[in-house]
VOGU-3710 file (C-alpha; in Angstrom, 3 decimals, decimal comma):
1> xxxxxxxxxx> 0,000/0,000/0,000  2,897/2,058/0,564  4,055/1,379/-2,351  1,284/2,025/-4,459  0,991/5,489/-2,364  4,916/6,303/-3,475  4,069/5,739/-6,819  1,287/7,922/-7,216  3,009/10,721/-5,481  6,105/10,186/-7,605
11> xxxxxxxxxx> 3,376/10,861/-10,652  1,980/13,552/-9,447  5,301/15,332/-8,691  6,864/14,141/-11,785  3,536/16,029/-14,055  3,706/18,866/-12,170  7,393/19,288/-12,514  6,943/18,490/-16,485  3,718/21,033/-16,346  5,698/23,739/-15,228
21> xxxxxxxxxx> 8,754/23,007/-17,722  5,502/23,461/-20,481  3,873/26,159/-21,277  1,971/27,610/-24,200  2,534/31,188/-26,548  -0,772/32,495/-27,969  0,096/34,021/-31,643  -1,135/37,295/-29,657  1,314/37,319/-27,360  5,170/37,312/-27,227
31> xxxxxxxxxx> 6,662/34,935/-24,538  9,037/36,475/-22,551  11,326/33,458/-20,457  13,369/34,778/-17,256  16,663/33,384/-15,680  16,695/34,324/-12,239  15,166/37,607/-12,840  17,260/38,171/-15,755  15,874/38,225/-19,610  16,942/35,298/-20,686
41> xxxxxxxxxx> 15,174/35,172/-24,189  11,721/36,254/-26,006  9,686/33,961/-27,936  7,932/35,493/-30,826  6,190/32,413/-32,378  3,446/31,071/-31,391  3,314/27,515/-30,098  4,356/25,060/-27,264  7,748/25,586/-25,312  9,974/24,164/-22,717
51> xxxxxxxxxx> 12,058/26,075/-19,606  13,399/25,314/-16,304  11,098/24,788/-13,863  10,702/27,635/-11,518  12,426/29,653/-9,412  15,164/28,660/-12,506  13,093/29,981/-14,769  9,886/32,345/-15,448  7,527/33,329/-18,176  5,442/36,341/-18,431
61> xxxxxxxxxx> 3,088/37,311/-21,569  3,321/41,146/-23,285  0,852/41,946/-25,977  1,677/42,032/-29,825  -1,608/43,482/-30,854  -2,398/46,776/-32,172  -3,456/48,891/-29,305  -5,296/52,004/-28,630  -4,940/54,499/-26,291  -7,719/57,084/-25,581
71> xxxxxxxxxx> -7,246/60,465/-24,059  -8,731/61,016/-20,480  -7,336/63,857/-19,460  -9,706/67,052/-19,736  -7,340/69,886/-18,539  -8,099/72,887/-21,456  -4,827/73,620/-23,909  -3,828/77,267/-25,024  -4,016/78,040/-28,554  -1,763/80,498/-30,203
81> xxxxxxxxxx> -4,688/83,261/-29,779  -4,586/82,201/-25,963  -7,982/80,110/-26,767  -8,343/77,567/-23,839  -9,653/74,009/-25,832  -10,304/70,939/-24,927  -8,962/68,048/-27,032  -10,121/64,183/-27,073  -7,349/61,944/-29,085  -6,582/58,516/-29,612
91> xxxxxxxxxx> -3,068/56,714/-30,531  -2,874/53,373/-32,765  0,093/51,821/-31,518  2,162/48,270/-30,676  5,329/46,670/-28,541  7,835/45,453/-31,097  10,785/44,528/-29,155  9,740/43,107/-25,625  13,171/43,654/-24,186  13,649/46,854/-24,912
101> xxxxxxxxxx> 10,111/47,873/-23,833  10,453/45,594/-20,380  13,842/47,632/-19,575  13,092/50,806/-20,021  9,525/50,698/-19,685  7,327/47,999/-18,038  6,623/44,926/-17,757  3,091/45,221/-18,882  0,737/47,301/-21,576  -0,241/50,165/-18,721
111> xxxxxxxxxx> 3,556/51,098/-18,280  3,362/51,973/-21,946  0,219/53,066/-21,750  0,747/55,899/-18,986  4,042/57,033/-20,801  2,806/57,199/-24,120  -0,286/59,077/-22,784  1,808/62,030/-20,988  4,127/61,445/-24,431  1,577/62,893/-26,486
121> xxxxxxxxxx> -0,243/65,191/-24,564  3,145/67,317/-24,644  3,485/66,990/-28,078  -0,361/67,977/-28,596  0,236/71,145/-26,415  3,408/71,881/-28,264  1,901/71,698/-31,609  -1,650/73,707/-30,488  0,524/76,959/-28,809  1,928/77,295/-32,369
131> xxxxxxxxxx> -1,837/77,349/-33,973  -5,015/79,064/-34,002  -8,551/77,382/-33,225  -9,552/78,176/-36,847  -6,530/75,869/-38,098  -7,384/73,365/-35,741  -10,878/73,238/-36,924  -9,712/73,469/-40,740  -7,646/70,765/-43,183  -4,609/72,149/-40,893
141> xxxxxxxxxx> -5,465/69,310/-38,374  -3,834/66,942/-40,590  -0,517/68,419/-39,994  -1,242/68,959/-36,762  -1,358/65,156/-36,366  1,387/64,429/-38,330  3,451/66,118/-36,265  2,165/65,162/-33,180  3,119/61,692/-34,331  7,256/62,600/-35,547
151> xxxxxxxxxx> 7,598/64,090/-31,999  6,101/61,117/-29,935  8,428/58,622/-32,162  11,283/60,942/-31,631  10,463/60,542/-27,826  10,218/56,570/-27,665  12,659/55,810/-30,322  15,428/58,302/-28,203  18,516/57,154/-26,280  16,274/54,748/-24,483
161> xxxxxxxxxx> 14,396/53,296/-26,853  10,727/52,047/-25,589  10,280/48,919/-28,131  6,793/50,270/-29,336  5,684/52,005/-32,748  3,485/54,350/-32,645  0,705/53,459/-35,973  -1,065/56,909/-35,722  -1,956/59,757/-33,779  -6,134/60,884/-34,427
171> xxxxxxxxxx> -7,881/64,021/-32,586  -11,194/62,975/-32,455  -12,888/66,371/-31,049  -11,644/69,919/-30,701  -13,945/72,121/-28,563  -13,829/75,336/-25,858  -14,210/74,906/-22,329  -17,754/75,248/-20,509  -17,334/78,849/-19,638  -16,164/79,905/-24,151
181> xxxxxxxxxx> -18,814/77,306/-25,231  -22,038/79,083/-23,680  -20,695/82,663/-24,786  -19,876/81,412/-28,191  -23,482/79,970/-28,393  -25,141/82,644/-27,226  -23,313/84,908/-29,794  -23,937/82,420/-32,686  -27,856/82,360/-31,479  -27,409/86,277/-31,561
191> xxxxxxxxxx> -26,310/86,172/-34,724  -28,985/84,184/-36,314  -31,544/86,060/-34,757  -30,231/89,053/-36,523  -30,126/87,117/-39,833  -33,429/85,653/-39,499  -34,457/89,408/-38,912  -33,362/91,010/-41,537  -34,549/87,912/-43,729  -38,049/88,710/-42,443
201> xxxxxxxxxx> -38,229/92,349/-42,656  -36,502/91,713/-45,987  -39,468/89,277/-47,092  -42,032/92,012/-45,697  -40,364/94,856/-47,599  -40,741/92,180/-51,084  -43,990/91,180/-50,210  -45,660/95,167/-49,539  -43,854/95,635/-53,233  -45,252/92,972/-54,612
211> xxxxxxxxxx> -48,293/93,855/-53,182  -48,411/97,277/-54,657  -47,658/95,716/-57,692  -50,765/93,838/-57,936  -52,628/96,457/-56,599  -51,816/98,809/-59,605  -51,906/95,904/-62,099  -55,517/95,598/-61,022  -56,766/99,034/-61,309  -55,007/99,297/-64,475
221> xxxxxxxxxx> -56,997/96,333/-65,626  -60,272/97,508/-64,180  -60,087/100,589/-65,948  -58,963/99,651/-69,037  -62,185/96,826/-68,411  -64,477/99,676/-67,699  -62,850/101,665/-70,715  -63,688/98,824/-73,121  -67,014/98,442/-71,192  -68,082/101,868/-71,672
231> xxxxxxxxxx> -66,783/101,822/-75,468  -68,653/99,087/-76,794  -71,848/99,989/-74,635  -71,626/103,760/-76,384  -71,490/101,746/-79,590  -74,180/99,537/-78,958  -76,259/102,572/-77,636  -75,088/104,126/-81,251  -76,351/101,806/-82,664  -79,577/101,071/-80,596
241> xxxxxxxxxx> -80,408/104,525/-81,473  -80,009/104,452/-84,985  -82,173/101,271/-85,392  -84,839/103,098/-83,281  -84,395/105,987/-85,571  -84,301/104,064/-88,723  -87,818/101,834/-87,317  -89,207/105,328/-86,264  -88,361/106,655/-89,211  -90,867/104,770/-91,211
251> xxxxxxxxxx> -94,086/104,227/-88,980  -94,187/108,063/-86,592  -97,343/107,117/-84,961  -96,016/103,377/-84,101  -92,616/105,606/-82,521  -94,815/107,586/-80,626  -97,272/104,975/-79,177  -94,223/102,783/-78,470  -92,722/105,796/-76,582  -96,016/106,027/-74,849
261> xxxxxxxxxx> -95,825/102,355/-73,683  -92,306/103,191/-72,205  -93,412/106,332/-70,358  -96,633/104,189/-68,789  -94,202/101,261/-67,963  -91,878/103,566/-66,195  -94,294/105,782/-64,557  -96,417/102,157/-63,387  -94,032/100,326/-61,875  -95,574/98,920/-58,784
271> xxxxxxxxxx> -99,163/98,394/-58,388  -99,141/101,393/-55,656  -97,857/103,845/-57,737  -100,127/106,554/-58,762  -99,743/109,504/-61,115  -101,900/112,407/-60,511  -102,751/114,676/-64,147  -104,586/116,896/-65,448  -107,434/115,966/-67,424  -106,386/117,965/-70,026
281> xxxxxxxxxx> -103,082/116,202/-70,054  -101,422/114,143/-73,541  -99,783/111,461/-71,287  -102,634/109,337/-72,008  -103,560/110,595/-75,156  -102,045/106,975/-76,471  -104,858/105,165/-74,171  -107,526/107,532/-75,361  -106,863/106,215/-79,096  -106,760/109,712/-80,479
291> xxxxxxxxxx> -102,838/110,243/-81,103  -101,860/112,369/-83,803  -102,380/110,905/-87,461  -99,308/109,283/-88,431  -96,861/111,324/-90,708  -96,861/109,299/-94,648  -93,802/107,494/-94,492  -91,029/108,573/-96,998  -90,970/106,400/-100,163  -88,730/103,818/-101,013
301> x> -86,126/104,512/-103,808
//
């Protein structure tokens, strides 16, 4: 029983002696193996690998990937018209040689991380001294950027070199502090009040013209209606009158008994009217059937 017991424990020391002699790189890491503290080599490939078992030997895991870094720091920056702004960035970059970055950086991504960020927010306050907000707001930003990015590689790729590259260096927002952003609105909101003022009293002044303009076209055309109307109604009375002259003409005692019917239709008009004569009167001389004999009526030719 002993035995079997000696055995067992011989296994189970012997596989956890060979599992920590093992040990796995992930294709998004690099492997780094120490020697009794001491770098004693990096392993870039992915795949299994052997070392001493510790305290002979160590591994520790530093990411390869593409990384980001993302501003978090709000303290306002000075342009060069003394404009205090606030800028939100981001930085694309990656740890190329492990022992350079674990000696004179970290031994992990938020050493890098930290340095890089006060890295760039020097450069960024370097570069926005030397330019106004309107350049920082125009296709000037590009510049700005790509000079952010020289100086930061200038800075990790110095005497002590950091092991990173830095990809690319993005402002993602450019903006004045509380205090410059509620007078600048209220100024812009002044502003358009003033434009949308003058754009109505602009649109009143066209619209009273345009008014007018109607106005006139429409007495013009009402007179020149009542012109024409007046015209052809003097011609038609022109040549009413001639008809009646012509029809007169040739039957007088007809012309005067029809004149007679005219006079008794417009003296009668209501069945309360009344009409007070004299009996000697020739208003109803027509009624009375003894109207003047009837002129002879000029002969044809």
């Amino acid at each position: 029983m002993n035995r079997i017991g000696f055995i067992v424990t011989s296994l189970l020391v012997l596989l956890a002696l060979g599992s920590s002699m093992l040990f796995v790189v992930d294709q998004r890491q690099f492997g780094v193996v120490y020697a009794l503290g001491q770098i004693e080599k990096v392993i870039t490939e992915p795949g299994l690998n052997f070392k001493l078992p510790p305290p002979f030997q160590n591994v520790s895991y530093i990411d390869k990937r593409l990384l980001t870094l993302d501003s978090t720091d709000t303290e306002p920056m000075l342009t060069a018209e003394k404009q205090r702004v606030v800028i939100d960035w981001y930085v694309r970059w990656r740890i190329t040689d492990p022992q350079e970055y674990i000696r004179n950086v970290g031994l992990d991504e938020n050493a890098g991380a930290n340095q890089l960020n006060r890295v760039v927010r020097n450069a960024l306050q370097e570069e926005i001294n030397k330019r106004t907000v309107k350049e920082l707001l125009s296709a000037k930003r590009e510049a700005l950027m790509a000079d952010v990015k020289r100086e930061t590689l200038e800075a990790v790729r110095g005497i002590k070199p950091w092991g990173v590259d830095v990809v690319d260096v993005r402002i993602t927002r450019v903006d004045y502090v509380d205090a410059i952003t509620e007078s600048v609105y209220r100024r812009m909101e002044a502003e358009r009040k003033r434009v949308a003022n003058e754009l109505r009293s602009t649109g009143a002044a066209e619209g009273e013209k345009i008014r007018a303009d109607a106005d006139r076209q429409r007495e013009v055309a009402l007179a020149n209606a009542y012109r024409d109307a007046q015209k052809i109604k003097g011609e038609g009375d022109a040549e009413a009158a001639k008809t009646y002259a012509e029809a007169f003409g040739r039957d007088a005692q007809f012309a005067q008994f029809y004149r007679s019917l005219e006079a008794y239709k417009a003296s009668f008009g209501k069945k309360s009217d009344v009409v007070v004569l004299d009996q000697s009167s020739e208003f109803f001389k027509a009624m009375r059937g003894n109207a003047a004999p009837a002129a002879p009526a000029p002969a044809k030719r």
